[in-house]
N, C-alpha and C positions, 0 to 999 in steps of 0.2 A: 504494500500500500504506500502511497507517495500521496503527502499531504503538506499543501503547503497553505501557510495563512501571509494576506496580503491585509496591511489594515492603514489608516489615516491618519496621517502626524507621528511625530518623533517621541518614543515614551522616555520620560525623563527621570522619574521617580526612581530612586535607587532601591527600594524595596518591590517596587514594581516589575524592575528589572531583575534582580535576584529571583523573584517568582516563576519568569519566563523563563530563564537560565536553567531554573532545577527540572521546568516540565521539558525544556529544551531537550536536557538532557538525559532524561529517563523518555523519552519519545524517541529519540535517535535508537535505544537500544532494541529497538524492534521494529520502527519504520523509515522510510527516508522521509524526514522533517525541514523543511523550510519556512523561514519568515522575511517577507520585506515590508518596509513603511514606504510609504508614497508623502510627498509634503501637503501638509492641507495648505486648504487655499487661504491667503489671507483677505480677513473681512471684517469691516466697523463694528462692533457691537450690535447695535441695532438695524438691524437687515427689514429689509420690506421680503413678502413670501417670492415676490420674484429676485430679487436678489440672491435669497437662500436658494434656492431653485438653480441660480445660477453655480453658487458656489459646489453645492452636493456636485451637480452636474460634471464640474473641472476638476474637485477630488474624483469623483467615478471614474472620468476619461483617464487618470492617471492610475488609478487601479486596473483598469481594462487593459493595459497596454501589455500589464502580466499574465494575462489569461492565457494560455492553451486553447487552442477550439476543444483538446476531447476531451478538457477536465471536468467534473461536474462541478460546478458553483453551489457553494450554501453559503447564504448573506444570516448576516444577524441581524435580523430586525423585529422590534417590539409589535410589527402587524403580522410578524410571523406563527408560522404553527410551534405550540410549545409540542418539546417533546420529552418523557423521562431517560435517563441514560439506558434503559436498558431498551427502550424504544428508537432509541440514536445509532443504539448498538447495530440493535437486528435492522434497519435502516440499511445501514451502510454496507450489514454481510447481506444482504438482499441485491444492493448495488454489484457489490462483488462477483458474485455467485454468476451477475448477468455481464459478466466481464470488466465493470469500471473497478480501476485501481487511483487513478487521479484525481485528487479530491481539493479544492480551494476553498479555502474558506475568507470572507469579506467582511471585514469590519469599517465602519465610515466615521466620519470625523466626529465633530460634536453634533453639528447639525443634522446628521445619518448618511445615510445613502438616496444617493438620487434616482431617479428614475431609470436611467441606462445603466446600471447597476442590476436595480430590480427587476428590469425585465430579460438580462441576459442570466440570472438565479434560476439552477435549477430547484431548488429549495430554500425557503426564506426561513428561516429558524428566529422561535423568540425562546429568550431564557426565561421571561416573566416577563408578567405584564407592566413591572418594576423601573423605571430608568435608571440605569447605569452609569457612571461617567465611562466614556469610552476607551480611556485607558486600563482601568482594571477590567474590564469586561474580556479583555486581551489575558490576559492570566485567570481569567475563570475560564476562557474556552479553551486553552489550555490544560488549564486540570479537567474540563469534560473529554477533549479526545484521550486524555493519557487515559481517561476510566473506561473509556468506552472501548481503548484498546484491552487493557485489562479484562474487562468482561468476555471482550472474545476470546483472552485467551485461558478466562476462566479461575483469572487468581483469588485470591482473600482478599486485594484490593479493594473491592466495589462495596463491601461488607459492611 
């Protein structure tokens, strides 16, 4: 399985960072794992909706640029379908099974993902119906694939 996550903005938080780093590295022992940050766009505080529109738009175009055609896409987005880890699990061995190994995962900036983002998603994933800040949301879907690998492979992890 090859899994790579693509997400908005440069994370800066040195605990945030150490987070990444540990799922980083317990993820490399059983998958090929990558991450890249694309720069978000810079924007005034108070945006009008087409502004914001604008902005997701030009982060997305920069997240697009990583795609694969054959990878499947799952965006994080809070209109998405929740799903339990063990539901993420069988999800993805179902994928599997009908031959995808390539999997991207899409994280957007503060203001989310934009429209050409969303409609190149082959699954739109919500963790809760919660807002996140966008940076830690990046190290909890971290610790969800490392679980979700775990479950496949059936350890005391998931427990």
């Amino acid at each position: 399985m090859n899994i790579q996550l693509l997400a908005v903005g440069k994370l800066k938080e040195k605990y945030l960072l150490a987070g990444m780093e540990e799922y980083e590295k317990r993820l490399k022992k059983d998958i090929k794992f990558s991450s890249k940050e694309v720069a978000d766009e810079r924007a005034p505080e108070h945006l009008s909706e087409k502004e914001a529109i604008q902005v997701m738009n030009k982060e997305g175009e920069r997240l697009l640029q990583h795609v694969k055609p054959q990878t499947y896409v799952v965006t994080l987005d809070r209109k998405g379908k929740m799903f339990s880890s063990e539901e993420m699990a069988v999800k993805i061995d179902q994928l599997m099974i009908h031959g995808q190994s390539n999997f991207t995962f899409m994280i957007g900036g503060s203001l989310g993902l934009g429209d050409n983002v969303l409609q190149r998603a082959d699954l739109r994933w919500s963790f809760s119906s919660l807002t996140f800040p966008h940076q830690l949301i990046r190290v909890m879907l971290l610790e969800q694939i490392y679980r979700i690998t775990q479950i496949q492979k059936g350890t005391p992890y998931h427990k």
